[in-house]
N, C-alpha and C positions, 0 to 999 in steps of 0.2 A: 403670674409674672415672676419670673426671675430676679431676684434681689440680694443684694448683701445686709449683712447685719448689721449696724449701727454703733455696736457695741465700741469703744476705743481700746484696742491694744499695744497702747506707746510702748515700747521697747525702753529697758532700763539703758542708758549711754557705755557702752562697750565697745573700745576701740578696738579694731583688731587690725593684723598688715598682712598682706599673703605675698609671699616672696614667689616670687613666676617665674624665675628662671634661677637654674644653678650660679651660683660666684663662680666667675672664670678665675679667680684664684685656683688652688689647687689644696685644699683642705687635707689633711691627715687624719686621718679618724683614729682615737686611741681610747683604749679602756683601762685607766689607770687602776695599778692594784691595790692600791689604800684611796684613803681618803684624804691624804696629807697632802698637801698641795709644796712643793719646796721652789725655793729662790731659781734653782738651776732649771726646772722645767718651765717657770714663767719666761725665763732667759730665753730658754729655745721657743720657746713660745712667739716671741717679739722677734727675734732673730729671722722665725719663719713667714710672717710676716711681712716684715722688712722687707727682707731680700726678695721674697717673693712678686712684692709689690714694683721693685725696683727692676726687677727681669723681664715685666710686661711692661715697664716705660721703655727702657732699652730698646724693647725687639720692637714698639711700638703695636701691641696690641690691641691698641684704643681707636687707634688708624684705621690694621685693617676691619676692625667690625664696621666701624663708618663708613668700608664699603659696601656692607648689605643691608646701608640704610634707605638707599632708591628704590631697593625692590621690596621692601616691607610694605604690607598691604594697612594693617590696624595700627592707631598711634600707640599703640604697647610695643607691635613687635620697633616701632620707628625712635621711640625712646630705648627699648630695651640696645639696639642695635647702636647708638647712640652712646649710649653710658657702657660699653662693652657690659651687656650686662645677660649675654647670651650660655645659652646650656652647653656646659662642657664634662664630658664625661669624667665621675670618677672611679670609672672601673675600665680594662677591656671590654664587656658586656656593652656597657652603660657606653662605648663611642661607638664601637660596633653598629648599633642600637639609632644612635643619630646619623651615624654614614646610609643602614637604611632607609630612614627616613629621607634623607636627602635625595636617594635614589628612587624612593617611591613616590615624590613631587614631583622629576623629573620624567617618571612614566605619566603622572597625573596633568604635567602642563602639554606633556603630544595626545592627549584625549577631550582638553578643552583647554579654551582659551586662559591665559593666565589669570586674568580679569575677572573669566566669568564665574569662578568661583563663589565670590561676593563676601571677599574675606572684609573688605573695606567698608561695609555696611557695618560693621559690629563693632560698637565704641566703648572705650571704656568707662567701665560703670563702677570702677572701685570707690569716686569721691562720690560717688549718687550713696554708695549702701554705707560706706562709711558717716556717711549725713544722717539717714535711715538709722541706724545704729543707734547716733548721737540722740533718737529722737527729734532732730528736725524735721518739719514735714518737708513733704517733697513735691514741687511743683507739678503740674501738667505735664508740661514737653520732657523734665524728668522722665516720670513716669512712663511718656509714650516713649523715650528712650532705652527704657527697663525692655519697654515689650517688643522694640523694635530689634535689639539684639538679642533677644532669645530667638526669635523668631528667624535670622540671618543665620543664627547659629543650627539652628535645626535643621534650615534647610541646608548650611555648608554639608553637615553629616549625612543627609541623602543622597545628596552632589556626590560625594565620595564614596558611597556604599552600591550607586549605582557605578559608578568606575572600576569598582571594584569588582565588581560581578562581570567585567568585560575583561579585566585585567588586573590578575592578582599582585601584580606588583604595587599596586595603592593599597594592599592590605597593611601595610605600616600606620599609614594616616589615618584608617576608621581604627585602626587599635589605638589609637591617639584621645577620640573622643567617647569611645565606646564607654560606658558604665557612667557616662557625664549623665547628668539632671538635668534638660532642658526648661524644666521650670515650665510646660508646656500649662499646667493650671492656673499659675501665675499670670502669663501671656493673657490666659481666656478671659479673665477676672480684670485685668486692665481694659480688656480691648472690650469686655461686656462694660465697661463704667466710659470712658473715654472714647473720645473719635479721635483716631491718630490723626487724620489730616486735616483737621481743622484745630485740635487741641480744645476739644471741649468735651463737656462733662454730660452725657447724654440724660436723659429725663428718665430711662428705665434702670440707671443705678441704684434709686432707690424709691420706694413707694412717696415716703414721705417727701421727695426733691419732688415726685413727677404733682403731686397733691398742689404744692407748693406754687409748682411753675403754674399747673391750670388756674388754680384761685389768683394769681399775678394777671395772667394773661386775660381774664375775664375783665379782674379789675383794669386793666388799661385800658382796655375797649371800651368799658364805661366813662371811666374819666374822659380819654380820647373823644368821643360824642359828644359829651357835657362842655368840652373846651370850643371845641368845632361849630355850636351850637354859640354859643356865649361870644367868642369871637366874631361869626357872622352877623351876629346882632349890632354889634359894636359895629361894624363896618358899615353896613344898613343909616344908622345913627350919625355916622360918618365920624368915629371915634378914631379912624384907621386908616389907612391909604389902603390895605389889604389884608385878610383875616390870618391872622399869625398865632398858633401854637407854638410853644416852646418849653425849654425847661432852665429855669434860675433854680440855683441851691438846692437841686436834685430831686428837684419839687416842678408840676410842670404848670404852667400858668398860659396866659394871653396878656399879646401887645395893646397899648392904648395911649391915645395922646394923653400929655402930662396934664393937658386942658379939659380932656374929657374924664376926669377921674369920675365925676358924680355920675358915670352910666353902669359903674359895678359898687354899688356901695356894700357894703360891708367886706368890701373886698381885702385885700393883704397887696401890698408895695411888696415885691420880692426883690427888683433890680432897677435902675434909672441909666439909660442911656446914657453913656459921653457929652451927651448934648443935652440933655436933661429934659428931652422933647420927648420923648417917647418914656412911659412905664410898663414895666412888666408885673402883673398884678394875679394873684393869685382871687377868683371868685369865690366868695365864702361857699357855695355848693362844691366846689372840689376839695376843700380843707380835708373832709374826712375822709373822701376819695385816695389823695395825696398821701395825708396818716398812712390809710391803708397798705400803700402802695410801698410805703418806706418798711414798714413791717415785713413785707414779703420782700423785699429784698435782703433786709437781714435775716429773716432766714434760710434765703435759699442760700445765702454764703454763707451762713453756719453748716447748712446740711453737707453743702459742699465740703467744707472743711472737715467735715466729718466721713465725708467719703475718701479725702487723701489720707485722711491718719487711717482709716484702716487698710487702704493700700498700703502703706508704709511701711505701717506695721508686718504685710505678707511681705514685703521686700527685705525687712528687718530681718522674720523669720528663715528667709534663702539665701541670707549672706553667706554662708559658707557656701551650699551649692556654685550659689553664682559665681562667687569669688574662685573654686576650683574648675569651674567652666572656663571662666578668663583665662586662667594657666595652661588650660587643657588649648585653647584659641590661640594663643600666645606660641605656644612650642611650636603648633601648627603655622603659625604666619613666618616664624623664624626658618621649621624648615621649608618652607617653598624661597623663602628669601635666600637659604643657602644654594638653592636648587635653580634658582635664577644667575646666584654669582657664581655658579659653577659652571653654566653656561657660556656667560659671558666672556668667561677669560679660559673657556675651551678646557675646563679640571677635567682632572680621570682620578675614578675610586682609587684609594689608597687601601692596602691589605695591611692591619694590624697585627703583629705576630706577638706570641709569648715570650712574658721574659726572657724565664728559665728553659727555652727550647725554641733557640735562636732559626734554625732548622724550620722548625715548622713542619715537618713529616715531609719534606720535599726535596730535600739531598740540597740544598743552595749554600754556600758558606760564605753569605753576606748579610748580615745582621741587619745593615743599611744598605736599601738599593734604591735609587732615586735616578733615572733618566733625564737628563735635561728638562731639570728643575729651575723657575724664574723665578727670580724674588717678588713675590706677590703685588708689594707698595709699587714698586719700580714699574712692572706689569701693566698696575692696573693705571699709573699716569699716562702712558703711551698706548691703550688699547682703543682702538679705533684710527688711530693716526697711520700714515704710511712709512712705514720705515724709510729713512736715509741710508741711498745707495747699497739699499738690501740688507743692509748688517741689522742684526739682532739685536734687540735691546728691551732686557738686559741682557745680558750672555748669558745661554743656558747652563747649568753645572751639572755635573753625576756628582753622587754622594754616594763613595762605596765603602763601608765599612764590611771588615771583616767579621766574622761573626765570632773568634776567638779574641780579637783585640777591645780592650777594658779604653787605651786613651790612644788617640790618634793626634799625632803632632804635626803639624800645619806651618811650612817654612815659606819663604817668598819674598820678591823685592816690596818695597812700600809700596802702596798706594796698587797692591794688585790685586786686592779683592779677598782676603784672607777673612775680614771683618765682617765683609759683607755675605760668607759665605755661612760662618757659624750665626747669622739674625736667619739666611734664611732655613737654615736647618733649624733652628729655633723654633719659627715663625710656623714652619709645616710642619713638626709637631705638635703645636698648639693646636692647628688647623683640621689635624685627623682625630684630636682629642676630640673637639667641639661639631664635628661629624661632616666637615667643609671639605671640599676636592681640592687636590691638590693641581697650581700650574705645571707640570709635569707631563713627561710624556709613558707611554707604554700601562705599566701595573706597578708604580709604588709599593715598596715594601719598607717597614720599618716598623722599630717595637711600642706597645707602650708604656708612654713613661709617666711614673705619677708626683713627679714633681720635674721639673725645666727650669734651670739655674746659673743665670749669667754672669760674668762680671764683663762687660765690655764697656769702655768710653771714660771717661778721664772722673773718677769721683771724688777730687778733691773737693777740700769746702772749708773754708778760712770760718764760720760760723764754727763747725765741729772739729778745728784748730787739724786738721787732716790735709798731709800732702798728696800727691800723687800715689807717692810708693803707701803712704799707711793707709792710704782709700783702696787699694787695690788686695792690698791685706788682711783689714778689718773685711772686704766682701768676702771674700777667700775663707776667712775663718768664719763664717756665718754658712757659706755654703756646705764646707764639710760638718758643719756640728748637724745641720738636717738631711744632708744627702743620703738616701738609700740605694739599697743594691739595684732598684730599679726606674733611678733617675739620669738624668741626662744634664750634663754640666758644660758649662761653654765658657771658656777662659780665654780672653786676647790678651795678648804682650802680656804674658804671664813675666810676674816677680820683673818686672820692667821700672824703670826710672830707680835704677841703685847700682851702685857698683857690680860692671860685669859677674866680677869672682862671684861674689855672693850670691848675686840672683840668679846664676845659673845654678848654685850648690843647694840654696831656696826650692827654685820650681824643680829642681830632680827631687828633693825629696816629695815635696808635695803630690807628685805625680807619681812616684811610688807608694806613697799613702792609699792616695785614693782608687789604685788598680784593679783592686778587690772591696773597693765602697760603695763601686758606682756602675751602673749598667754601661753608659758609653761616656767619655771625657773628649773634649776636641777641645785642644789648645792653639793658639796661633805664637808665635814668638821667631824672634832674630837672632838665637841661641842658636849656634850651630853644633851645640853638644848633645843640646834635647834628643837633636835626632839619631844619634849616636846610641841612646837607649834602648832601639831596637835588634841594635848587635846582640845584644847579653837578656832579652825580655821578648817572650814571644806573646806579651799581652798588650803589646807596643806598636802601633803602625806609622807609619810614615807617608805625610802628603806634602806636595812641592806646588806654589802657583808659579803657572807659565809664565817665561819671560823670553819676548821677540828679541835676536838679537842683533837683528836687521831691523826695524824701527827703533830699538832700543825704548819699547812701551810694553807695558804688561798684555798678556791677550787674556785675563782674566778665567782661562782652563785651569783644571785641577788634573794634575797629575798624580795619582794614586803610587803610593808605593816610591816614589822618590823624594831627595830631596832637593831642596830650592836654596840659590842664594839669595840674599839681599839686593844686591848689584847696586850697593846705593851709591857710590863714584860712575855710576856709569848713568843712573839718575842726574846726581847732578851736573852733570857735560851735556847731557839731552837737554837739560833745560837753560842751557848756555853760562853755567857757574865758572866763576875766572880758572882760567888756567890754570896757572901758577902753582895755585890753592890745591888744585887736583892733582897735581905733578906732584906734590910735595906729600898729599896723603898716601900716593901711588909707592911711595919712598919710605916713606913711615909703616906703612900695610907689607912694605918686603920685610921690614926689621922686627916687625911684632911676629911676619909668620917666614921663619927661617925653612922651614919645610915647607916646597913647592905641591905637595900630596893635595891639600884644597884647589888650589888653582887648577890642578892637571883633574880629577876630579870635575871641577866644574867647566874646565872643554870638552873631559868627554859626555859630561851631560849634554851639553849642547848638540854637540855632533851625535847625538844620542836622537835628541830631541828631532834635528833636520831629517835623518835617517826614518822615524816615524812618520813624522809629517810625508815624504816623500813614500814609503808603504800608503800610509794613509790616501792619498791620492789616486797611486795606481789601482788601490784595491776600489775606488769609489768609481774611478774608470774604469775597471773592469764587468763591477757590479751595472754599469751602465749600459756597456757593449752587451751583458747576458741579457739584461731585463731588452734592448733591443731586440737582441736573436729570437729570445721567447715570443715577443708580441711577431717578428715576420712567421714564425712556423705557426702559432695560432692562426696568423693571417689567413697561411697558405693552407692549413688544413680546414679551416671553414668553408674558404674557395674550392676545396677536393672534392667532400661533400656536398657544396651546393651544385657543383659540374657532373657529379655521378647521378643528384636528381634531376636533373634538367637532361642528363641525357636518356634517362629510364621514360621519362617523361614525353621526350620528343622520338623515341624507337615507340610506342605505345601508341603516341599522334599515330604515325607512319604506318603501323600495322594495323590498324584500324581502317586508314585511307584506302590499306591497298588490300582490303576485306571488303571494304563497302565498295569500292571498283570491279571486283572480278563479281560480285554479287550480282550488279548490273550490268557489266559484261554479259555472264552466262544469261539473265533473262533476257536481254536482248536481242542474242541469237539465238537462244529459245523458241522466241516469240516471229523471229526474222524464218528459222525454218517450217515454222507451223504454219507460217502465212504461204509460204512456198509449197509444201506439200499441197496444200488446198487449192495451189494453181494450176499445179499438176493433172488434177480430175478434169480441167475443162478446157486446158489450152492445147492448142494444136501443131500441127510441126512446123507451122509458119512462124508462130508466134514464139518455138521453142528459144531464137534466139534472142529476141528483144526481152525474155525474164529470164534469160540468163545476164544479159548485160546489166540488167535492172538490180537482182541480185549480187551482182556484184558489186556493186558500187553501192551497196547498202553495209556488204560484207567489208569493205574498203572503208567506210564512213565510221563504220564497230573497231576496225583494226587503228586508224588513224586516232580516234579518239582514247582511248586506253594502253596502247603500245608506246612507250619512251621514244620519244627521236631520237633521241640522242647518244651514244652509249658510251660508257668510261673508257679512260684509256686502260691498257693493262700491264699490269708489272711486269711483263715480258722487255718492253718498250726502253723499260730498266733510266736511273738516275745517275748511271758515270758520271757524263758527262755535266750532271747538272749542279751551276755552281749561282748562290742563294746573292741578291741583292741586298742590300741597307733598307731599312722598312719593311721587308718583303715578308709577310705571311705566311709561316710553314709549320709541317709537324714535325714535333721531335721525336721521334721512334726511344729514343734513351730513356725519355720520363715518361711510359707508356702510353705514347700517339697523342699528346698533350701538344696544345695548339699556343703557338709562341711567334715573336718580331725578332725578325735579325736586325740587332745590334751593332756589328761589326762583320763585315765581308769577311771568307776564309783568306787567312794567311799563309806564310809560309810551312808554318806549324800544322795545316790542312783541318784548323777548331776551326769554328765559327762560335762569338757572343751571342748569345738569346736570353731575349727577357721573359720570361712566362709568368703571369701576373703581377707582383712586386719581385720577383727574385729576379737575378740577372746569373746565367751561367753559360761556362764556353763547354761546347762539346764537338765531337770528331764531327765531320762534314756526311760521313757516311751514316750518322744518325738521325739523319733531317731528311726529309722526304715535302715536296714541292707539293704545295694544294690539289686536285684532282681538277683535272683539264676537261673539259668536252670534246669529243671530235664528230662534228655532223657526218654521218653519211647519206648523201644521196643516194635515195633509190630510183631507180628508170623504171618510166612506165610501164617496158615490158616486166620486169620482174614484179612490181605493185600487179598488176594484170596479171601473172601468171600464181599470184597469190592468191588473185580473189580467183581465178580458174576453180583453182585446187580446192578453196572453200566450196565451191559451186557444187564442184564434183565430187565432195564429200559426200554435201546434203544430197543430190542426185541419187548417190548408190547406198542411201540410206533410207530411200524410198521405199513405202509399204503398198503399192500398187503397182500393178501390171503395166498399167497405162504411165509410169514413169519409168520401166524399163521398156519400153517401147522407143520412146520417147531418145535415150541413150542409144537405143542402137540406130535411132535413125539420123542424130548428132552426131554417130561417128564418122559418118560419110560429108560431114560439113566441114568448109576450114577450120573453123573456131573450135571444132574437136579438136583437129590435128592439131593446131595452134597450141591447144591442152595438153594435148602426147606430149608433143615437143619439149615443153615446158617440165612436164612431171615425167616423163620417163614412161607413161602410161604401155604397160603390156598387156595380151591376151594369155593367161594363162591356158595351162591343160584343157580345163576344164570352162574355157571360154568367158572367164569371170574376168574382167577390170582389177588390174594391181593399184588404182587410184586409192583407195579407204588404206591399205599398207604407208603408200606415199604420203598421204595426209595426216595419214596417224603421226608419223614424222614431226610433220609441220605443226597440229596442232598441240605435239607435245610442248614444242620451242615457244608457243604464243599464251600455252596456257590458260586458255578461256573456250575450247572445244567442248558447244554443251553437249555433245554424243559421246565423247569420251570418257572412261570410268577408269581411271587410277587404281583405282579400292582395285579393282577386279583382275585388273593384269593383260586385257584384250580387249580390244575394240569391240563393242555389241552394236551389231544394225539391227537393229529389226525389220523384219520382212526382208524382201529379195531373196530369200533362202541361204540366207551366210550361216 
């Protein structure tokens, strides 16, 4: 029998914490070169920190991970996602690394159902071992839970390795759990001591339990008879209304009236009914039965107990495994959770570049390129709903940064989306760090960056005695003391809330500071000097938000490379602000700016702006007329080809038909002549004319049935005069004999319109030719008759017996001869032979199914009659 050991191995109490996912902070790794620790690096220290901490409330990075709390399958990945407490790369490599991950879920959920993974079967088990650890023991359903997520876990990692072998793009996710401990001995050792589905403790976990349970289970049977027994007696006696086992005080006895006590003497009172009618009495013959019984039950819950502490003890011992198993589960549930939110809101992979090689081996000179990009939050409130009256929302933006410019400065009227656009450049750096798609369209391009540094939104704070201007400061100086060359800094209403002079003389210098500190800087502000910067600094770019000046509303575009005014007089008229008030700033705004250069300036931006917009339009009209023209000539060219098959197809029917026709043609007059020679041998000069009649009208019934009645007309006949109706059917000889509907009768111009399939085209009237006509001709009997003659008198002078030339010459002296002369021209040559066979050769050249005639050869062959 298979057994475990007895032995107890309590685990000394060892706390430990296994951290499962990366800090979406952004950590600095440093290797200090003493050992001196000084005031000024604790300083940056906290600093880093700080601000760090303050740049993910801002952009609200807490938010978006709370959106890939629906699709997390385990309550790790559903807390982790939760507490933003998701993996985020600190390296290029290391996001790289989780972009494919992300894209390798994505190949894994079009191979099976998202569900059926069975990520959601595996719980977590960190307060189970850290209990184990502690030395406390661990219950049953514990335990069946230890085994029940190894065992979920093993199988997710087959799940995937058989995916893998179908499609190598899920090879990210088995390099996820690969080299993990399934604890697969662990599992066998639970499931050999325990029944998962009922939570009990089987009889074969150990010798001693199983010992244990039979010497119990005997003893009850014994006792069980002896009560059964003692019972019935009492009821017999009529101690009882009915014989009743039971068990009082964990002891089992029999019921008895309180009056019939004297029928179990020496017996034990264990319990007294409510009513005090009834006793529950323990018979002195079960006392030691009972004894017994209570013995075996303390020990089979010692033995027990002694079977979970050495389980506990193996749990204890696989706390590390298990614990990097979870982590190893964990990354995995996060990414299918990214892979689902990328989904949802329609992301496309984002390409990573290098710092220092903005380029990327691919000639582009945009550091930042971002396609109609959506701010993710905004996105994700509105995704599923239908848009109002078609407009977008949020607006989508490009983000194009130069790849030589260090800080881009961001002008615009208020309330135009300036703010909104440095969260979500913010936000989708975060988002390709931690290996998420971005809402965007086409191939995202952008660097990475290892640290993201905001200052946006109002940081005063009456606790830290800090106004507006010295909160926006104090960030400001925190951000440059840790900014590196390969960070990304995001500053609104820079050196704002202070006197113009200064905070304009402030934020230039600051921004020339940090040129050469920082990989990319976007600033927003209402400084119309800032952007002046780029005149005299070619590490300087300039971006402008759109402003309608026909609504007098922002349309939330970025216009790259220009700049933007405030408009804010023209803000407050749109929102109905007193007159007066506006007139008099309009009058105050001429005296501070003496030089009309801004003003003239910001009309021809405008008319700058309309003039695009209007490009803009005809070129989206034009792009629309092409992509129309494209889809009619594909149109028209599938319709070419399927009319060149259909007609190779239907000449092929036809030649066929009129193979299998002359086939039975020829054996029919074959078979028509062979019958006639044969009558030749016995018919006589009476009977010569009745099978010539007969024959004939056999030869008349062959020519009728396989010769066209009908015949074409012919282009002799000619179309001068033919002039085409409206609907009318015809070919166009112009587009090689292609079959077309007149559209518009010919005018004076002598075109005529035709549509031929989807196209419509005018062409001359002399390129169109009228459908092909039939014209019946009747033929008169005597000529039908003077047909079948001529057949007659083929077969006649093709005869191979005397007695058929006999026959001829004594036909000649009959009407029905001359009738024949008549008809065919019939002469006596020289040599007194019939010119019939010459004259018929004629005819049956024209009919074409003469079986005596041979093409191949070049001259009629008769045989016999000595021709």
């Amino acid at each position: 029998m298979n057994t475990l050991s007895l032995h107890l191995l309590i685990p000394t109490a060892i706390h430990l914490r296994s951290s499962r996912a990366a800090s979406p902070s952004f950590p600095r790794a440093s290797s200090p070169s003493s050992l001196r620790i000084t005031s000024s690096s604790i300083l940056r220290a906290d600093d880093s920190q700080s601000i760090e901490s303050q740049t993910l409330e801002v952009l609200e990075w807490r938010a978006l991970c709370n959106q890939l709390s629906p699709f997390a399958s385990t309550s790790m990945g559903l807390s982790a996602t939760k507490t933003a407490d998701i993996p985020v790369g600190n390296s290029p490599e290391e996001s790289r690394s989780l972009l494919d991950e992300t894209a390798a879920a994505l190949a894994a959920m079009e191979a099976m159902e998202p569900r059926g993974l069975g990520l959601s079967e595996i719980l977590d088990l960190s307060e189970i071992v850290e209990r184990a650890m502690a030395g406390q023991l661990l219950t049953v359903r514990e335990l069946c839970a230890v085994r029940g997520t190894l065992m979920a876990a093993s199988s997710v990692f087959e799940k995937l390795r058989r995916a893998a072998n179908s499609d190598k793009r899920v090879t990210p996710l088995v390099e996820i759990l690969e080299g993990c401990d399934f604890k697969t001995t662990l599992e066998h050792k639970i499931g050999f001591c325990i029944d998962s589905n009922t939570s009990v403790i089987l009889d074969r976990a150990s010798e001693d339990l199983e010992i244990i349970r039979s010497e119990r289970k005997r003893n009850m049977e014994t006792l069980d008879s002896l009560l059964k027994k003692v019972s019935t007696k009492i009821y017999r006696a009529g101690g009882i209304d009915r014989p009743t086992v039971t068990k009082r005080r964990s002891r089992m006895c029999v019921a008895i009236r309180a009056i019939r006590k004297r029928l179990l003497p020496g017996g034990v009172v264990l319990s007294v009914s409510s009513s005090g009618a009834t006793c529950y009495m323990e018979p002195k013959e079960a006392v030691e039965l009972n004894n017994m019984e209570v013995r075996h039950a303390y020990s089979e819950k010692a033995e027990e107990m002694a079977i979970l502490s050495i389980l506990t003890s193996e749990v204890s011992a696989a706390q590390r495994g298990i614990l990097h198993l979870l982590d190893r589960i964990l990354q995995l549930d996060v990414a299918f959770a990214r892979a689902s939110h990328a989904k949802w809101m329609n992301g496309v992979y984002p390409k990573l570049t290098k710092t220092l090689d903005m380029d990327d081996g691919d000639g582009t000179s945009l550091a930042v390129d971002i396609d109609s990009v959506q701010h993710p939050l905004l996105l994700g409130s509105v995704l599923g709903s239908i848009p109002d009256g078609g407009s977008l929302f949020p607006v989508p933006i490009d983000i194009k940064v130069e790849s030589r410019s260090k800080v881009v400065v961001i002008s615009g009227p208020n309330t135009g989306g300036k703010t909104a656009l440095l969260k979500t450049l913010g936000l989708v750096s975060l988002m390709s760090k931690s290996g998420m798609y971005l809402p965007a369209k086409n191939r995202p391009r952008l660097p990475w960056f290892d640290l993201i540094l905001a200052d946006i939104g109002d940081p005063q704070s009456l606790e830290q005695s800090l106004s507006t201007f010295s909160g926006h400061i104090s960030r400001i100086r925190q951000i440059i003391n840790i900014a590196s060359e390969n960070s990304l800094v995001l500053l609104d209403e820079i050196c704002s809330g202070t006197d113009p002079s200064e905070g304009v003389a402030l934020a230039t210098s600051i921004l020339r500071y940090i040129k050469n500190r920082v990989n990319v800087a976007v600033v927003s502000t209402h400084y119309g000097d800032l952007s002046r910067l780029k005149d005299n600094e070619t590490r300087f770019q300039n971006a402008a938000m759109e402003f309608s000046m026909e609504t007098l509303q922002p349309t939330f575009r970025v216009l790259w490379g220009s700049t933007g005014e405030s408009n804010a007089l023209r803000v407050a008229k749109s929102i109905g602000f007193n007159g007066r008030i506006l007139e008099n700033a309009h009058e105050w705004r001429e005296r501070l700016k003496p030089e009309q250069e801004v003003e003239r300036k910001g009309s021809l931006f405008q008319s700058l702006v309309e003039e695009r917009n209007k490009l803009n339009l005809q070129a989206s009209k034009a792009a629309a007329l092409h992509g129309d023209l494209m889809n009619l000539y594909r149109e028209l060219e599938h319709e070419s080809r399927d009319l060149e098959k259909r007609e190779k197809a239907l000449l092929k029917k036809e030649t066929q038909k009129v193979q299998e026709d002359l086939i039975s043609a020829k054996s029919k007059m074959q078979k028509l002549a062979a019958e006639f020679e044969s009558q030749l041998e016995t018919v006589t000069a009476d009977e010569y004319n009745s099978l010539i009649l007969k024959t004939e009208e056999a030869v008349a019934d062959i020519i009728e049935d396989y010769c066209p009645k009908d015949l074409l007309l012919t282009e002799e006949e000619g179309y001068s005069d033919y002039s085409p109706q409206a609907g009318e059917k015809v070919i166009v000889t112009g587009l090689g004999g292609k079959l077309g509907t007149v559209v518009e009768e010919p005018g004076d111009d002598e075109t005529v319109l035709v549509q031929q399939g989807k196209m419509r085209v005018r062409v001359n009237r002399k390129d169109i030719a009228p459908l092909p006509r039939t014209k019946t001709t009747e033929t008169p009997n005597r000529s039908l008759r003077s047909k079948r003659q001529l057949m007659v008198a083929d077969i006649l002078c093709t005869g191979k017996h005397e007695r058929a030339r006999q026959c001829v010459a004594d036909a000649e002296r009959t009407s029905a001869y001359s009738d024949l002369k008549e008809h065919t021209g019939s002469k006596r040559n020289a040599g007194g032979r019939s010119n019939l066979p010459a004259r018929h050769g004629r005819f049956g050249k024209r009919i074409r199914f003469d079986p005596l005639y041979h093409p191949w050869n070049g001259n009629r062959s008769y045989k016999g009659a000595g021709a």
